[in-house]
PADREN-346452 format. One line per field, with one value per residue (C-alpha): residue number from 0; x, y, z. Coordinates in steps of 0.25 Angstrom, whole numbers, plus 2048, in hexadecimal, padded with zeros to 3 digits. Layout:
n = (NUM:...)
px = (X:...)
py = (Y:...)
pz = (Z:...)
end
This chain:
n = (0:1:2:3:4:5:6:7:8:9:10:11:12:13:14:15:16:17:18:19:20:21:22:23:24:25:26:27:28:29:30:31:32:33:34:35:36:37:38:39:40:41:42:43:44:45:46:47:48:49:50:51:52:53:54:55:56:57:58:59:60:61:62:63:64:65:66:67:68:69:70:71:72:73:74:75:76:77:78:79:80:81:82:83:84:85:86:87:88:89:90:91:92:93:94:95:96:97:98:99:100:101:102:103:104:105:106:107:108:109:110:111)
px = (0BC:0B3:0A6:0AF:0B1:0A3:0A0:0A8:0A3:096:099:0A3:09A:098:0A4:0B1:0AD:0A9:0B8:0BE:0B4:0B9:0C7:0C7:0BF:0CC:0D6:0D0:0CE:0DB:0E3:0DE:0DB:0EA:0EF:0E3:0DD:0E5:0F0:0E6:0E0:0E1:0DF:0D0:0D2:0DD:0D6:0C9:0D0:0D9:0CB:0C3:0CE:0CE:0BF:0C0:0CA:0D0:0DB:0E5:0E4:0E8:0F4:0F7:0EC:0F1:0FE:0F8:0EF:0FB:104:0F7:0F3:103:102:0F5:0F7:0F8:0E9:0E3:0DB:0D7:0CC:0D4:0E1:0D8:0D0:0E0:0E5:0D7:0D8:0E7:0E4:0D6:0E0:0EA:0F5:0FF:100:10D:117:117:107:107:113:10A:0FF:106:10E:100:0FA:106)
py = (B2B:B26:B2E:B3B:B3A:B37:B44:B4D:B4B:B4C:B59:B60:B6C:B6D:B75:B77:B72:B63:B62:B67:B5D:B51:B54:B54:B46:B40:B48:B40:B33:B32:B2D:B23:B1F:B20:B19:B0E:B0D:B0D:B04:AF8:AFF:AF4:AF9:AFB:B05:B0C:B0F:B11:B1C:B23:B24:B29:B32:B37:B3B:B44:B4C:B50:B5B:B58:B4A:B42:B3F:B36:B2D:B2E:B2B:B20:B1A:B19:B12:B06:B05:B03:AF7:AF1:AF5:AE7:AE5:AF2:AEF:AF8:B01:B03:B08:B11:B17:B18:B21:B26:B2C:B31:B38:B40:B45:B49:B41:B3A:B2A:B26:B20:B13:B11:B15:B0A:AFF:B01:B00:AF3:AED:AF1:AE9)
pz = (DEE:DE3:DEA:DEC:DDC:DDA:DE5:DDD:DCF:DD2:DDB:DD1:DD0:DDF:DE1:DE7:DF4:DF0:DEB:DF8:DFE:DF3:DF7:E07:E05:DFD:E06:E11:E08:E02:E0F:E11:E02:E02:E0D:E0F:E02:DF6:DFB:DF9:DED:DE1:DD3:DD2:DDE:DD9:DCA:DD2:DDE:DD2:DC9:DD5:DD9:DC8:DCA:DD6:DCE:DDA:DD8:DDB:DDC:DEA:DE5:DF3:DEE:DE0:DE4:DEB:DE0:DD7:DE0:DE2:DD5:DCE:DDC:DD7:DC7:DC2:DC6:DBF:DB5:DA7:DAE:DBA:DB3:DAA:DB6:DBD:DB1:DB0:DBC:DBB:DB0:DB4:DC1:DB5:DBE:DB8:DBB:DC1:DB6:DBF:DBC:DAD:DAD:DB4:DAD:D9F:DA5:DA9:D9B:D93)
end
């Protein structure tokens, strides 16, 4: 993921192609992502998947793995740490999506 993201922001004058090209590679990336991958993910990994996701600036964004990412990271939230929730909300907001009302109420629990 992190190299497609690299790909595509080097690549952004190439044209259309490159970003029909960026999304087949994650339409073949992201089942096995969400079926192997993420459920083992800990915080680093979520924070690090979401930021990478954020800088593709796929749209729409996949929102499977999203969905997925959430679910992991309000499992492991206890062990995020400052730079990991910033890059999380990072990342939420540069795909203009929402966080779930579930994670903003986490994160504020873990703050107090």
């Amino acid at each position: 993921l992190m190299r497609i993201a690299r790909d595509t922001r080097r690549r952004q004058d190439a044209g259309i192609w490159q970003h029909i090209a960026r999304d087949e590679a994650l339409a073949i990336l992201e089942p096995a992502l969400r079926k192997q991958h993420i459920p083992a993910f800990g915080a680093r990994e979520c924070a690090n998947t979401l930021h990478t996701l954020a800088k593709t600036r796929r749209r729409p964004p996949c929102a499977d793995i999203l969905r997925a990412l959430e679910a992991r990271a309000l499992v492991v939230l206890g062990d995020f740490n400052a730079q990991e929730i910033a890059n999380t909300f990072w990342a939420f907001a540069t795909l203009k999506l929402q966080p779930s009302e579930e994670l903003m109420a986490g994160v504020m629990k873990q703050a107090a």
